[in-house]
C-alpha positions as CSV (number, residue, x, y, z in Angstrom):
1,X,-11.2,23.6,10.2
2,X,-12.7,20.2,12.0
3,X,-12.9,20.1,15.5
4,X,-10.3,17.6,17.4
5,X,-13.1,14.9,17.2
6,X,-13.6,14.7,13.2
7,X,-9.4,14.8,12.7
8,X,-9.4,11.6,15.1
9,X,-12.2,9.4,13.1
10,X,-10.3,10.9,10.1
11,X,-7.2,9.6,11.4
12,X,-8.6,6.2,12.5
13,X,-10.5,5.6,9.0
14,X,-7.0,6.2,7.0
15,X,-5.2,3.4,9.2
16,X,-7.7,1.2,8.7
17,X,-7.9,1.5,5.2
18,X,-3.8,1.5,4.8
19,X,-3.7,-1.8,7.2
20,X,-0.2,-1.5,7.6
21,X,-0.5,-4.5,10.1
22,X,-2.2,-6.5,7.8
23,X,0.0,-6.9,5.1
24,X,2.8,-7.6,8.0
25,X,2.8,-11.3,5.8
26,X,3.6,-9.8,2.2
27,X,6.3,-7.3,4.1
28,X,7.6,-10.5,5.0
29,X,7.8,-12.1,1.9
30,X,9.3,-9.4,0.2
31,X,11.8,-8.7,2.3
32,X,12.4,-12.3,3.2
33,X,15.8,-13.0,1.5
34,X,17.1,-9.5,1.6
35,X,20.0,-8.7,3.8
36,X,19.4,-6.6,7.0
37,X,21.0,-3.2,4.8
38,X,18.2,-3.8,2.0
39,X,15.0,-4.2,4.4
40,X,15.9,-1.2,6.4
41,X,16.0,0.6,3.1
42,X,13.1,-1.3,1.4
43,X,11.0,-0.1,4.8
44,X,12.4,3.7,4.9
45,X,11.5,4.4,0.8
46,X,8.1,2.4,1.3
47,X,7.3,4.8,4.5
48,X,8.4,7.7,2.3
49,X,6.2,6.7,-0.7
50,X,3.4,5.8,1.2
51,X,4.1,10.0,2.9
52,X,4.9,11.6,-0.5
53,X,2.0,10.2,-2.6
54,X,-0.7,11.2,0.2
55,X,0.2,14.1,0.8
56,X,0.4,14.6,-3.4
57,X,-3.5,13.3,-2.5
58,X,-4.1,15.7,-0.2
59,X,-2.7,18.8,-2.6
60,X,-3.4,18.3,-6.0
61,X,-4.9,15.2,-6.1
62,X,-8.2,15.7,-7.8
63,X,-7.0,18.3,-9.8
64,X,-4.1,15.8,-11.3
65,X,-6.7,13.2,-11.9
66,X,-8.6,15.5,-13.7
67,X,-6.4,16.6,-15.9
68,X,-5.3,13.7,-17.1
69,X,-8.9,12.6,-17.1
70,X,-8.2,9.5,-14.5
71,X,-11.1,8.5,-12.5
72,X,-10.7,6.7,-8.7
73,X,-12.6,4.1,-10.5
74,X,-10.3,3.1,-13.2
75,X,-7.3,3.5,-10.6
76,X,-9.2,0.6,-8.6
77,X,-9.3,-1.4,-11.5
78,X,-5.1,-0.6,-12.7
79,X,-4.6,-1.6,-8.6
80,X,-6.6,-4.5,-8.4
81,X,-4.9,-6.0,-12.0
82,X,-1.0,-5.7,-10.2
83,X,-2.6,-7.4,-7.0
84,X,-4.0,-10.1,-9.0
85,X,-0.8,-10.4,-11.1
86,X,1.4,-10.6,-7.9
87,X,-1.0,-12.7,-5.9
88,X,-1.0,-15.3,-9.0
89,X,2.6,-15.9,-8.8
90,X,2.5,-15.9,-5.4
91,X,0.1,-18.8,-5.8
92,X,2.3,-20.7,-8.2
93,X,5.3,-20.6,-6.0
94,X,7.0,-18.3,-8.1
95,X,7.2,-15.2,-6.1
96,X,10.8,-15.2,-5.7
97,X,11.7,-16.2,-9.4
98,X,15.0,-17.3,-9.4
99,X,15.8,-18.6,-5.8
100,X,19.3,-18.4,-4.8
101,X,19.9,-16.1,-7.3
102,X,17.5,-13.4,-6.5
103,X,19.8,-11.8,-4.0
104,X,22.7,-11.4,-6.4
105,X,20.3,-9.6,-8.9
106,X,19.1,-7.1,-6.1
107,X,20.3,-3.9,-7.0
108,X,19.1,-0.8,-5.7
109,X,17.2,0.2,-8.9
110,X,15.0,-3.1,-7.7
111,X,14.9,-2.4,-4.2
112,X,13.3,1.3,-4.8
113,X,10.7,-0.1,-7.6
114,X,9.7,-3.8,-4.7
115,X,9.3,-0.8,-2.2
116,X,7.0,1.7,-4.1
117,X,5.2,-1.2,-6.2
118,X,3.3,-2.9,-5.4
119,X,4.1,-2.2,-1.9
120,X,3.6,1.5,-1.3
121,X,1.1,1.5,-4.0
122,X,-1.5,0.1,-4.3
123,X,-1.1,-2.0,-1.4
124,X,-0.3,0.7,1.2
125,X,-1.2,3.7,-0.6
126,X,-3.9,2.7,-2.8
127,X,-7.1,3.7,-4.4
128,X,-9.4,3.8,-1.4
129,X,-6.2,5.5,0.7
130,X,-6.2,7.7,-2.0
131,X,-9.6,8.7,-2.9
132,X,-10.2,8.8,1.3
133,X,-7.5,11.4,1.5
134,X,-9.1,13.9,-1.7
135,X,-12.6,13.2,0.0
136,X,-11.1,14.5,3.5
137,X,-9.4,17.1,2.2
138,X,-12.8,19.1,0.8
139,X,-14.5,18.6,4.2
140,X,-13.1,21.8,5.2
141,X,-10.7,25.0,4.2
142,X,-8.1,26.8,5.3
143,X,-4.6,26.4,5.8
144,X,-4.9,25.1,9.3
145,X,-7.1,21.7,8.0
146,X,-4.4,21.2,5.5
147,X,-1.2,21.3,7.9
148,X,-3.5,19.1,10.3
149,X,-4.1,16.8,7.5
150,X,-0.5,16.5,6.3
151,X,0.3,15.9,10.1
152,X,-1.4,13.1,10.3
153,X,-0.7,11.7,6.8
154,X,3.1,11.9,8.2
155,X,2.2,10.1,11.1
156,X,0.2,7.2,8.9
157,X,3.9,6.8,7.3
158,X,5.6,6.6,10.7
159,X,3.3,3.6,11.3
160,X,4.7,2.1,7.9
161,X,7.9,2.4,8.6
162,X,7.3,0.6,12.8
163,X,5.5,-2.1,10.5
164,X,8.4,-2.8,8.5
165,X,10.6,-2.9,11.7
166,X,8.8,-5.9,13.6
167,X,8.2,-7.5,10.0
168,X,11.5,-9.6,10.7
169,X,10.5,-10.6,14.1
170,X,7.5,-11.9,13.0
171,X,9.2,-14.0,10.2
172,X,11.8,-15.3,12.4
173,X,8.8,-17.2,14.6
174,X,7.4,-18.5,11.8
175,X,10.5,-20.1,9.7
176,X,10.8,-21.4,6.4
177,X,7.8,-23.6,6.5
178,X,5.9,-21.5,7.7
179,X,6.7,-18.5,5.3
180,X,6.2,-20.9,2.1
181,X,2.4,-21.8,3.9
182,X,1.9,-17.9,4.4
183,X,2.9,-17.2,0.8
184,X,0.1,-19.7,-0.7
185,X,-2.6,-18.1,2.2
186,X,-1.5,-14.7,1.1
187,X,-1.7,-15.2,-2.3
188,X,-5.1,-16.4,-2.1
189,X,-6.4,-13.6,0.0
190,X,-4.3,-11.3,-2.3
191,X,-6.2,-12.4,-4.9
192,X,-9.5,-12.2,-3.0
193,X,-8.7,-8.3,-2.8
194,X,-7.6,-7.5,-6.0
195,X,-11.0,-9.2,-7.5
196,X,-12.4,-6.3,-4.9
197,X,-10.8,-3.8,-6.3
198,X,-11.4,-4.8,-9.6
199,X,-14.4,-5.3,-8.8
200,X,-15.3,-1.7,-7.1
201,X,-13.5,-0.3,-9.6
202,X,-16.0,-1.7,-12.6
203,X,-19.5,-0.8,-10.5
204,X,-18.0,3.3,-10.7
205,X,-17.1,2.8,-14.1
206,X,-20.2,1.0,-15.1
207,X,-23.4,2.1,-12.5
208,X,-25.6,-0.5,-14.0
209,X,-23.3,-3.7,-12.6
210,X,-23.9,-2.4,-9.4
């Protein structure tokens, strides 16, 4: 078991690499023509999925990647391919395909898969998320580091789900304009990150890029 100190900076590194505040804009345009019912949920199964697949990190995570003979490396790259996809249409102006229709095609099925992907993984809960939890989790043993560790995973999701909360107060002081202006920014830097993690994710496979 850590001391107090070592659980804090372990805490504080997770939230930063999560940056639940930053992707406050793509919350937004997900959930921008949902109704009130279908963000709440959108924000509760995101929170859960973000809980559910760290803490799967934090217990059999290297084990599971191991067996199946998955590398952190090769999940960058899978990540950082979705992003780019996403962050292309978002680009084009084709985030919301169809328009008006969109919300008459939302069915719950849709709502679970916008909430877990892309953004409960890999945006939330992605690779370095990911990888950060299994590296935590061998810094010590011991039932105690685990239940400390889960604790504070569980509180990472709590965050998640606040984030999702203030999304629509945010979006209501920006507007329509200012929404479509955020979707072109965020695409762009969307794009910027998932050449990062494509990126990051072709140095581990292949050392000599690096």
């Amino acid at each position: 078991m850590l001391d107090f100190t070592e659980y804090t900076k372990i805490f504080i590194s997770l939230f930063a690499i999560l940056d639940p505040i930053g992707i406050i804009p793509i919350i937004i345009l997900f959930t921008a023509e949902m109704t009130v019912p279908k963000r709440a949920q959108v924000g509760r199964l995101a929170s859960l999925a973000v809980c559910a697949i760290l803490l799967a990190a934090l217990l059999i995570g290297q084990p599971l990647l191991a067996f199946f003979g998955i590398s952190i490396s090769s999940f960058r790259v899978a990540g950082g391919i979705l992003l780019l996809l996403m962050a292309i249409k978002m680009l084009l102006g084709s985030f919301y395909g169809n328009g008006s229709s969109r919300n008459a095609h939302i069915d719950r099925e849709a709502v679970s898969a916008n909430a877990i992907v892309p953004l409960s993984t890999p945006l939330l809960a992605g690779p370095g998320s990911i990888s950060a939890v299994i590296v935590e989790a061998h810094k010590a043993d011991g039932i105690q580091h685990y239940l400390i560790m889960g604790l504070e995973i569980i509180l990472l999701s709590i965050t998640v789900w606040l984030t999702f909360l203030i999304a629509p107060w945010v979006a209501q002081r920006l507007g329509k304009i200012g929404i479509n202006v955020f979707t072109r920014l965020m695409g762009l830097i969307l794009a910027a990150i998932a050449v990062e993690f494509i990126a990051g994710g072709m140095r581990g496979l292949f050392p000599a890029l690096g």
